[in-house]
C-alpha positions as CSV (number, residue, x, y, z in Angstrom):
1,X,9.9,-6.6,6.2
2,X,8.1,-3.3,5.4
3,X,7.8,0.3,6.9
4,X,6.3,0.2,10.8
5,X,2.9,1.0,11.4
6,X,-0.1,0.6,9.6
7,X,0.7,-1.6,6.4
8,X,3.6,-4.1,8.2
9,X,0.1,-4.5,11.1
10,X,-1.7,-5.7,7.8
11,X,0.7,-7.7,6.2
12,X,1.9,-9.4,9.5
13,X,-1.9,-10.5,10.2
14,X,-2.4,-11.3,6.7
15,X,0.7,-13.9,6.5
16,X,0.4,-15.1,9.9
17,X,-3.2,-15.3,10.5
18,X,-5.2,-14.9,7.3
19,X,-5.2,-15.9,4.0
20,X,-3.0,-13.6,1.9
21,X,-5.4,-14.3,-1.0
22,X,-7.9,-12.2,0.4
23,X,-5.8,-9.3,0.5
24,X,-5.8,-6.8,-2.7
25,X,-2.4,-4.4,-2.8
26,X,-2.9,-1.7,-4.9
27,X,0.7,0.1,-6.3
28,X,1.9,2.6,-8.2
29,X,3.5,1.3,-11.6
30,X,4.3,3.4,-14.4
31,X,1.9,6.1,-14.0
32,X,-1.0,3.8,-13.2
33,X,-2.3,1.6,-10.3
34,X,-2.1,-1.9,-10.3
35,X,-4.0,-4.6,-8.2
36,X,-3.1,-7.7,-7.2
37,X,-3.2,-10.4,-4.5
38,X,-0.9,-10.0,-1.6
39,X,0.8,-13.0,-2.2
40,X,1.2,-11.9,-5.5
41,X,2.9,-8.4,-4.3
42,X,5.4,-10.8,-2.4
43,X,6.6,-12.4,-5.4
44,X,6.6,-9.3,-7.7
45,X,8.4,-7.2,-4.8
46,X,10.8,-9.8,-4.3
47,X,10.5,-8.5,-0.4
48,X,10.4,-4.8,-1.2
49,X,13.3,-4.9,-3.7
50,X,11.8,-4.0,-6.5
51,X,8.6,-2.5,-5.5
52,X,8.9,-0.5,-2.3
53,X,6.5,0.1,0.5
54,X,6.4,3.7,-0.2
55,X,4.5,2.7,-3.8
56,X,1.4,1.2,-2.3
57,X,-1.2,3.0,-2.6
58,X,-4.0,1.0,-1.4
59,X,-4.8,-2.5,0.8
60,X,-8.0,-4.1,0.8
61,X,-9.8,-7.6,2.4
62,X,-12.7,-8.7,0.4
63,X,-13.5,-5.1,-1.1
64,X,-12.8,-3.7,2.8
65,X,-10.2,-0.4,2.7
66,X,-7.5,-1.5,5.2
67,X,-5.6,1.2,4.6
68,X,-5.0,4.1,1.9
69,X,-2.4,6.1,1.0
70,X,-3.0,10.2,0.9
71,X,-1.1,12.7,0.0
72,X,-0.2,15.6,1.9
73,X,1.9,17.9,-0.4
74,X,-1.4,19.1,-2.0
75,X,-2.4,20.5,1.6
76,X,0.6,22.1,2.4
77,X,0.3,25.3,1.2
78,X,-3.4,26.2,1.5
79,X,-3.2,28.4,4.7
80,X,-0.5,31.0,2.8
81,X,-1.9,34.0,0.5
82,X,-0.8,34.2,-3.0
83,X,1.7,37.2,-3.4
C-alpha cells in the first residue's frame, strides 16, 4: 500500500478502524499544497500511481497533525564553514 512507518500506521487505522472522512491528506501538486479527504486521496492516487507517498506533505484528524513531512536538505550543511 504505502511506504512503512508512520503514514501506512495512519492510513491502515483510518480504513480499518476509522472513518477515512475525518482524515485531511495534504500533497504536493504543481507547486502548491492541496487538501483533501483521505478517501478522496485513494481515488485521486489510484493507490499511489499517480500521486506517490513521497508527495504528502501533511495528515490530519479533525484539525489534529498526525504526521508532517520535514525537510532535512535545508539542515545538512549548517555545521560546515563557508570557504
Amino acid at each position: 500500500m504505502v511506504r512503512k512507518g508512520k503514514i501506512s500506521e495512519i492510513f491502515s487505522k483510518a480504513l480499518y478502524n476509522d472513518n477515512p472522512e475525518l482524515y485531511q491528506v495534504g500533497y504536493i501538486d504543481l507547486g502548491s499544497i492541496k487538501e483533501v479527504t483521505l478517501a478522496e486521496f485513494f481515488r485521486l492516487s489510484e493507490n499511489f500511481e499517480i500521486i506517490p507517498a513521497t508527495r504528502i506533505v501533511h495528515i490530519k484528524k479533525e484539525n489534529k497533525i498526525l504526521y508532517l513531512k520535514t525537510d532535512n536538505t535545508k539542515n545538512r550543511c549548517s555545521g560546515f564553514t563557508k570557504l
